[in-house]
N, C-alpha and C positions, 0 to 999 in steps of 0.2 A: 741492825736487823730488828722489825718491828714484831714481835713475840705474840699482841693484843689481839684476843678474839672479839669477832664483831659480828653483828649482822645475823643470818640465818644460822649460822654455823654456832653462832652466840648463844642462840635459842634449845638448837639439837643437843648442845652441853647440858643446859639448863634443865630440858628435861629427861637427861639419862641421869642426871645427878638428882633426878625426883621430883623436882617442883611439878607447882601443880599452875591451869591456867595463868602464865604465862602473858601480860600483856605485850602484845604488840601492833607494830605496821606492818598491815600485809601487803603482797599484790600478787600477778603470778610474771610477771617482766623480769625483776631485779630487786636486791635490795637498795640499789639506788630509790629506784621507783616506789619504793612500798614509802619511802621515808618523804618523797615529794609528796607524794598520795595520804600521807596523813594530818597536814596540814589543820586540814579543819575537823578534821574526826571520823572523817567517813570512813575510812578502810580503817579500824583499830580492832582489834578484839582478843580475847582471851584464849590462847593458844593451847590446848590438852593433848599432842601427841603428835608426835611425828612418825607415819608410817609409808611405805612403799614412794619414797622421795616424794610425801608429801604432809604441809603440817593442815591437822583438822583445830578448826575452834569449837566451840563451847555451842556452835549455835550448828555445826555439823555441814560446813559447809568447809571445802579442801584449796589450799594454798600453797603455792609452789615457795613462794619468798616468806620468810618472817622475822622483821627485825622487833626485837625486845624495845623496849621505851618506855618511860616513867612520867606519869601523870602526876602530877601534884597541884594541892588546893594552895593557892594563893591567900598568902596574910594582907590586910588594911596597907600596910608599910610600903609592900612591895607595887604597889599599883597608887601610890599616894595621895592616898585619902586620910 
C-alpha cells in the first residue's frame, strides 16, 4: 500500500501545516492536467490558501487543482558547458 501524499492533497497539508506561497501547477481539470500544463511555465504560481474547495494564488485568482513542484536554477555542469 502506497502511504505518499501527492498532488493537491499535497498542497492542503502544506498549507495547514503553515507554509506560506506554496509553488505550484495549477489548473481547474486535474492534477494530471495542472502537471501537463506546466510544462513551459504558464500555469505556475504561488499558492496562499485553500478555501471553500478552492486554492487562491498570490495574484488572487482561484484554482480547483494544485500540484506543489520545485524550481531550481541550473549549474554550468548540468547543462554542459
Amino acid at each position: 500500500m502506497d502511504d505518499k501524499m501527492t498532488g493537491s492533497a499535497l498542497t492542503r497539508a502544506m498549507l495547514r501545516r503553515g507554509d506560506h506561497e506554496v509553488w505550484c501547477a495549477v489548473d481547474d481539470t486535474s492534477d494530471e492536467q495542472a502537471m501537463r500544463d506546466h510544462v513551459s511555465n504558464d500555469f505556475t504560481t504561488h499558492i496562499v490558501s485553500f478555501k471553500n474547495g478552492k486554492f487562491l494564488c498570490i495574484d488572487g485568482m482561484e484554482w480547483f487543482f494544485a500540484v506543489p513542484v520545485k524550481i531550481i536554477e541550473l549549474a554550468q555542469e548540468e547543462v554542459g558547458l
